[in-house]
C-alpha positions, -999 to 999 in steps of 0.1 A, spaced: 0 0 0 15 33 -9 -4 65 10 7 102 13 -8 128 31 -21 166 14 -35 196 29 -63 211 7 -57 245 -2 -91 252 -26 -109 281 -10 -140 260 -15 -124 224 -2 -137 189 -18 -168 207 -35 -189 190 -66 -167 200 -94 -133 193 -80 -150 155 -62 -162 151 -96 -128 152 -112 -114 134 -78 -140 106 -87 -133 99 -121 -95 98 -117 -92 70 -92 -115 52 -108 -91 52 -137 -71 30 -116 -89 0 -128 -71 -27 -103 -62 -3 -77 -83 5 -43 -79 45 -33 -95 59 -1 -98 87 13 -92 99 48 -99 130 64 -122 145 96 -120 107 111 -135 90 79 -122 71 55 -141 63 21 -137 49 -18 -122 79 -34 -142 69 -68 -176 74 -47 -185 113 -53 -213 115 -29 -189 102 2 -160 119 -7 -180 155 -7 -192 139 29 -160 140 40 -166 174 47 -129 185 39 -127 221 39 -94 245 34 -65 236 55 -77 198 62 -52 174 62 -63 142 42 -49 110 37 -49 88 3 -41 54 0 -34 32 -31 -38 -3 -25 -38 -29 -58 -18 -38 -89 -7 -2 -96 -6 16 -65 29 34 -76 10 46 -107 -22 56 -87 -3 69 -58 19 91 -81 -11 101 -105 -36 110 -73 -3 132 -55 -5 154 -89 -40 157 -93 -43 171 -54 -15 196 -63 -30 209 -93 -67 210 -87 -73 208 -44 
């Protein structure tokens, strides 16, 4: 399992657009798990209706974690997507 931790920095948090985007990328990962963990939950980062439940506002520190057949590749691909769009 390969995991790394990111403070949001998106005025707005993990809001419908940017979950939207989050979403659809890890489930790109076709034989790779990603979750998401932040405010004491932890859920399927491909599920956009649980990860805008997180609740992850500016400054929350989350957690992702690759678990599967590509984790490097998802790990790597997820770290870049959090810096350019959250």
């Amino acid at each position: 399992m390969k995991e790394f931790t990111y403070t949001i920095k998106d005025a707005l948090g993990i809001h419908a657009r940017p979950a939207g985007l989050l979403a659809k990328k890890a489930k790109s990962y076709a034989d790779t798990t990603v979750t998401i963990s932040a405010n004491g939950k932890t859920v399927n980062a491909g599920q956009l209706m649980k990860l805008m439940a997180l609740g992850a506002k500016q400054g929350t520190e989350v957690t992702i974690a690759c678990e599967g057949a590509n984790e490097e590749e998802a790990a790597a691909g997820m770290k870049a997507f959090m810096e350019e769009n959250l």
